[in-house]
C-alpha positions, 0 to 999 in steps of 0.5 A: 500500500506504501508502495502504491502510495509513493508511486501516486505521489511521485506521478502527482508531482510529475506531472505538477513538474511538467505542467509547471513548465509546459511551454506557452502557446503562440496561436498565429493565422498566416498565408502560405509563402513567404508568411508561413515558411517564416513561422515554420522556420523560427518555430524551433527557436521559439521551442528554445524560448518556452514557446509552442507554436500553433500555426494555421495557414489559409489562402485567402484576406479575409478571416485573419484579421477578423479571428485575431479581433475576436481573439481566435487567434493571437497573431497574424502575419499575411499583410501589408501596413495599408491593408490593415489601415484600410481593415481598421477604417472598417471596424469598430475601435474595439476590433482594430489592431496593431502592426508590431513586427515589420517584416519585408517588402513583396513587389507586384508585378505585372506577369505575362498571361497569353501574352510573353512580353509588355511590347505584344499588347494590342487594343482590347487586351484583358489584364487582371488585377485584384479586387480589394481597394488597396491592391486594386488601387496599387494595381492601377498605379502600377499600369499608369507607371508602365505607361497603359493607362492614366489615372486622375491627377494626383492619384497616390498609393492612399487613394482608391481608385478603381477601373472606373476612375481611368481617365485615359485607356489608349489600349482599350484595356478590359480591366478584370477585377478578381480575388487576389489569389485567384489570379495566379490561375487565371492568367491563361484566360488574360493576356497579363495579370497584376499579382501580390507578391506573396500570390506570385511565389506559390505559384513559382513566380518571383517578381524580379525574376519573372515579372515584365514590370516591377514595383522599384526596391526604391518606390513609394511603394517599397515605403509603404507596403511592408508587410507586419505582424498584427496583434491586438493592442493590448498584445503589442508589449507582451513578452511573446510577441518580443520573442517573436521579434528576437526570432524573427529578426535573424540571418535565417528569416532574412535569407529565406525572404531574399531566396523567396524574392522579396526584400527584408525591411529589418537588420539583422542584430550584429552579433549574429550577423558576424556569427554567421560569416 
């Protein structure tokens, strides 16, 4: 009966031990590549820290930064500081949230659809661009600047500007407005599509690389489309999301943005830089 009773007592403090130190959870909403890859790349390093990483990866814009309001989730890491100025406009000042970890840059490019270079358009040619107001609006800019259209006077990257407001249309361009991460998919029914960043690399195509005109590395848009980390603001100090930065902010995470075609907005700390040469 002793026996049974120490054996009792030495699981009971077991499992007190284990429970006291269990590690805590960081619940994170991402898409795919590059926002995902990030996560499973620093998860280890968060495991180094007490932290346990539960990542859901979804395809689209439009639960993540609902289900990081309500709480759902702690975290999300999908968009860029315009999307969440626009997402925050929409919603009440108890549901608006808080860039805390700034990322990198993701170029838009316009990609080759039936047609294999800018100098093949002709009239009536058809170009998709993604629907939601802010990448519509960067769309657009990014067609001005290739001279295929003219947009209003003053137009910037703050407007919202849709095909409707095209003031000048020489190619008589059919502008299709669809999902973002449907264009991808698209493009054999376009004869050019206008794609995110993040969209263009699921689908092996990186906008350097590949694209037949890119937003510029030193663009107003590189300024203002960085993508973030998104918490709630109460969240912003708290000690994980810290810990998400320290792993974040390494020559891993920076190596794999710049492999994925993208370009870091942060330094890597010195120390680990020289540790890495």
């Amino acid at each position: 009966m002793k026996k049974i009773l120490a054996l009792v007592l030495a699981l009971a403090l077991s499992l007190s031990f284990t429970s006291a130190f269990a590690a805590e959870k960081i619940s994170v909403i991402a898409t795919e590549n590059p926002h995902a890859e990030v996560m499973e790349l620093i998860r280890d390093d968060l495991a180094a820290l007490g932290y346990e990483l539960e990542l859901t990866v979804v395809s689209d814009y439009v639960v993540e930064n609902p289900a990081t309001s309500a709480g759902d989730v702690m975290a999300n890491f999908f968009q860029h500081i315009p999307y969440l100025a626009g997402y925050n406009a929409s919603v009440s000042e108890e549901e608006q949230l808080q860039a805390v970890i700034f990322t990198h840059f993701e170029p838009m490019a316009i990609y080759a659809g039936t047609k294999a270079s800018l100098e093949e358009i002709a009239k009536g040619d058809t170009i998709a661009v993604p629907n939601d107001p802010v990448n519509e609006n960067r769309a657009l800019l990014l067609l001005q600047n290739a001279g295929l259209i003219t947009l209003p006077e003053g137009t910037t990257l703050e407007s919202t500007c849709t095909p409707l407001d095209i003031v000048e249309n020489p190619y008589e361009l059919n502008i299709v407005e669809l999902n973002a991460e449907l264009i991808p998919g698209a493009r054999a029914d376009v004869a050019y599509a206008v794609i995110n960043g993040n969209n263009a690399t699921l689908v092996e195509l990186i906008p350097n690389v590949d694209g037949l005109y890119v937003e510029a590395a030193d663009s107003e848009a590189a300024k203002a489309y960085v993508n973030i980390v998104v918490v709630k603001p109460e969240n912003a100090e708290a000690e994980w999301v810290k810990a998400l930065e320290q792993v974040i902010y390494t020559q891993e995470v920076y190596d794999l943005i710049v492999n994925a075609g993208f370009a870091p907005t942060f330094t890597v700390p010195a120390a680990e830089e020289a540790a890495a040469e």
